[in-house]
C-alpha positions as CSV (number, residue, x, y, z in Angstrom):
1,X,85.7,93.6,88.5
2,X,87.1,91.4,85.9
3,X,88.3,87.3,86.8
4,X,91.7,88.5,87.5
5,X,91.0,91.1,89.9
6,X,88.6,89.0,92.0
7,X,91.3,85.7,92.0
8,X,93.8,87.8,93.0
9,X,91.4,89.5,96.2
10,X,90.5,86.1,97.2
11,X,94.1,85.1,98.0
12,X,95.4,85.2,101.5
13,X,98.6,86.2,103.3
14,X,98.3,82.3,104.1
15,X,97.4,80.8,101.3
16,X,100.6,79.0,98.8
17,X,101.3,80.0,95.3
18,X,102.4,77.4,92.9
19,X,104.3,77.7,89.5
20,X,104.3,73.7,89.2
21,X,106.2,72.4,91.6
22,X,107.9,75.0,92.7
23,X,106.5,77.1,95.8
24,X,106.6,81.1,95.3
25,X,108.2,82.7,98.5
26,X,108.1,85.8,100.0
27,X,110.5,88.5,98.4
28,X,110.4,86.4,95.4
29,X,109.3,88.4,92.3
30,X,109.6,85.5,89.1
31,X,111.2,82.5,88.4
32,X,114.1,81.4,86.0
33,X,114.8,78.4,84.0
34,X,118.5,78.1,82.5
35,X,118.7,76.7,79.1
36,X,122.4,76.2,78.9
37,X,125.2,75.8,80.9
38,X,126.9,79.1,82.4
39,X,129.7,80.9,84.0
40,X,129.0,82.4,87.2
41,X,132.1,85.1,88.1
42,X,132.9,86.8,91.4
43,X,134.9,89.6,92.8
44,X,137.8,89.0,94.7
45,X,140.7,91.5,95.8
46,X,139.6,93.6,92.9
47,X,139.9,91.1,90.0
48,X,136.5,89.3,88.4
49,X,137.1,85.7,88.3
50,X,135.0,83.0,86.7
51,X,133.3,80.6,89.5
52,X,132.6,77.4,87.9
């Protein structure tokens, strides 16, 4: 068994996982840091329309 392999066994359901400051949660699969401002668009009656 390699270093990875035996970190990764000795975690716990319990125990917290750190990415800096920022707490991994269940269901959560990576995290994301935006660069530049963006448009976020949504879906009303049919139509795509930007958000903000």
């Amino acid at each position: 068994m390699n270093n990875v392999n035996k970190d990764i066994a000795s975690v716990s359901s319990t125990d917290k996982i750190m990415w800096g400051k920022t707490e991994l949660k269940k269901g959560q699969i990576g995290k994301l840091t935006i660069l530049k401002p963006i448009n976020q668009w949504s879906e009303k009656d049919g139509e795509l329309g930007n958000v903000g």
